[in-house]
C-alpha positions in Angstrom: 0.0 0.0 0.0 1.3 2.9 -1.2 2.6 6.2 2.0 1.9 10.1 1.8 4.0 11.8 3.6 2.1 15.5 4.7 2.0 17.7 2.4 1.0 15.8 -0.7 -1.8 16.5 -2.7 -4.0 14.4 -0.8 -3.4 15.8 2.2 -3.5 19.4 1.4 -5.2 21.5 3.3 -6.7 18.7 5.6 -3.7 18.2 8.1 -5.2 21.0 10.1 -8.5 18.4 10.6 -6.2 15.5 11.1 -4.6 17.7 13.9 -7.7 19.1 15.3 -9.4 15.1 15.3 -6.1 14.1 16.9 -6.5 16.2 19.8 -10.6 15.8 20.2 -9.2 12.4 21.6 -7.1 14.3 24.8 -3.7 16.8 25.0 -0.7 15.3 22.9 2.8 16.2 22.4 4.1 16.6 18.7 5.8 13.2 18.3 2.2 11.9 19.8 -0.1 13.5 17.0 2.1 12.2 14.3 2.1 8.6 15.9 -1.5 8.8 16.3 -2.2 10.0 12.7 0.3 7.4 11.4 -1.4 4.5 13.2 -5.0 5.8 12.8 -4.3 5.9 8.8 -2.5 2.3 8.7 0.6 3.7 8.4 -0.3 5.2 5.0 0.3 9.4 6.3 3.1 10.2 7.5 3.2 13.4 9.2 6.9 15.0 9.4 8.1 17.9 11.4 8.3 19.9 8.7 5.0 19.5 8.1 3.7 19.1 11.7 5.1 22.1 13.8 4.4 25.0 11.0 1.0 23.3 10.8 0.7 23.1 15.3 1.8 27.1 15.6 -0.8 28.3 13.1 -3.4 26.3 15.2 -1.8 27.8 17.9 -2.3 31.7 16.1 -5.6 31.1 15.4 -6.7 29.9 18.7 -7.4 26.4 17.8 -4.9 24.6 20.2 -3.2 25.6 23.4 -0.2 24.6 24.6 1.5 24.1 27.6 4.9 22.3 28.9 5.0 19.2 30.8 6.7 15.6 30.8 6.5 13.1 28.6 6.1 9.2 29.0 9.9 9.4 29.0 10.1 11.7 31.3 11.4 14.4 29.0 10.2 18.0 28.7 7.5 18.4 25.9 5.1 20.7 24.5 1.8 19.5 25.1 -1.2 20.9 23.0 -4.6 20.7 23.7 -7.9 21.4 21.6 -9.7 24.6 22.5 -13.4 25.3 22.8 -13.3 27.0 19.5 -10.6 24.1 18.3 -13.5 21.9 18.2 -16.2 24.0 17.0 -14.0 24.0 14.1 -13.2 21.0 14.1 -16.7 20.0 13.5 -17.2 22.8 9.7 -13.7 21.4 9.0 -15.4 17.3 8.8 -18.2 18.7 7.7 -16.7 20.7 4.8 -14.7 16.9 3.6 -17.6 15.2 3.8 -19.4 17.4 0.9 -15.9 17.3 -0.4 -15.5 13.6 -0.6 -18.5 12.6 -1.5 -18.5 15.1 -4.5 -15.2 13.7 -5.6 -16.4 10.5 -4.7 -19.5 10.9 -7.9 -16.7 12.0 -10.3 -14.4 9.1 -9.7 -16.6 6.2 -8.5 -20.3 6.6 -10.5 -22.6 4.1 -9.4 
């Protein structure tokens, strides 16, 4: 089965969701929402740093996410971030806008 690693064509514009879907589930650390996302997808997206911390600050800018320090499971510091009220009000137009989305693209390339 073929991998995408973030930012692809598939995956632009909806790593913001995947974020926001990640952390509906409980705070996470960076390393944690790209584990999650890899493992939730089958290990078909990959989500690098690259990718991941521009993606975490502008969530961050916009008030999506908070963030706060703490330890992580290895008992190192970390950045933990956490999904706002507004994160998830968000959260909800953003699965709402890719399900008209998918199943649009869905009548193109799969007619019944």
């Amino acid at each position: 089965m073929p991998r995408f690693k973030a930012p692809n064509a598939l995956l632009h514009g909806t790593l913001d969701a995947l974020i926001l879907k990640t952390l509906a589930g409980g705070p996470r650390h960076g390393y944690g929402i790209a584990k999650f996302i890899e493992d939730s997808s089958g290990e078909t997206v990959i989500v690098e740093e690259g990718s991941l911390y521009p993606a975490l600050y502008r969530l961050e800018r916009r008030g999506w996410v908070e963030a706060e320090w703490g330890m992580s499971e290895l008992n190192r510091k970390a950045k933990f971030y956490r999904l706002t009220p507004k994160g998830r009000r968000q959260l909800g137009t953003e699965t709402a806008e890719w399900r008209r989305f998918s199943s649009a693209i869905s009548k193109i390339l799969l007619p019944a």
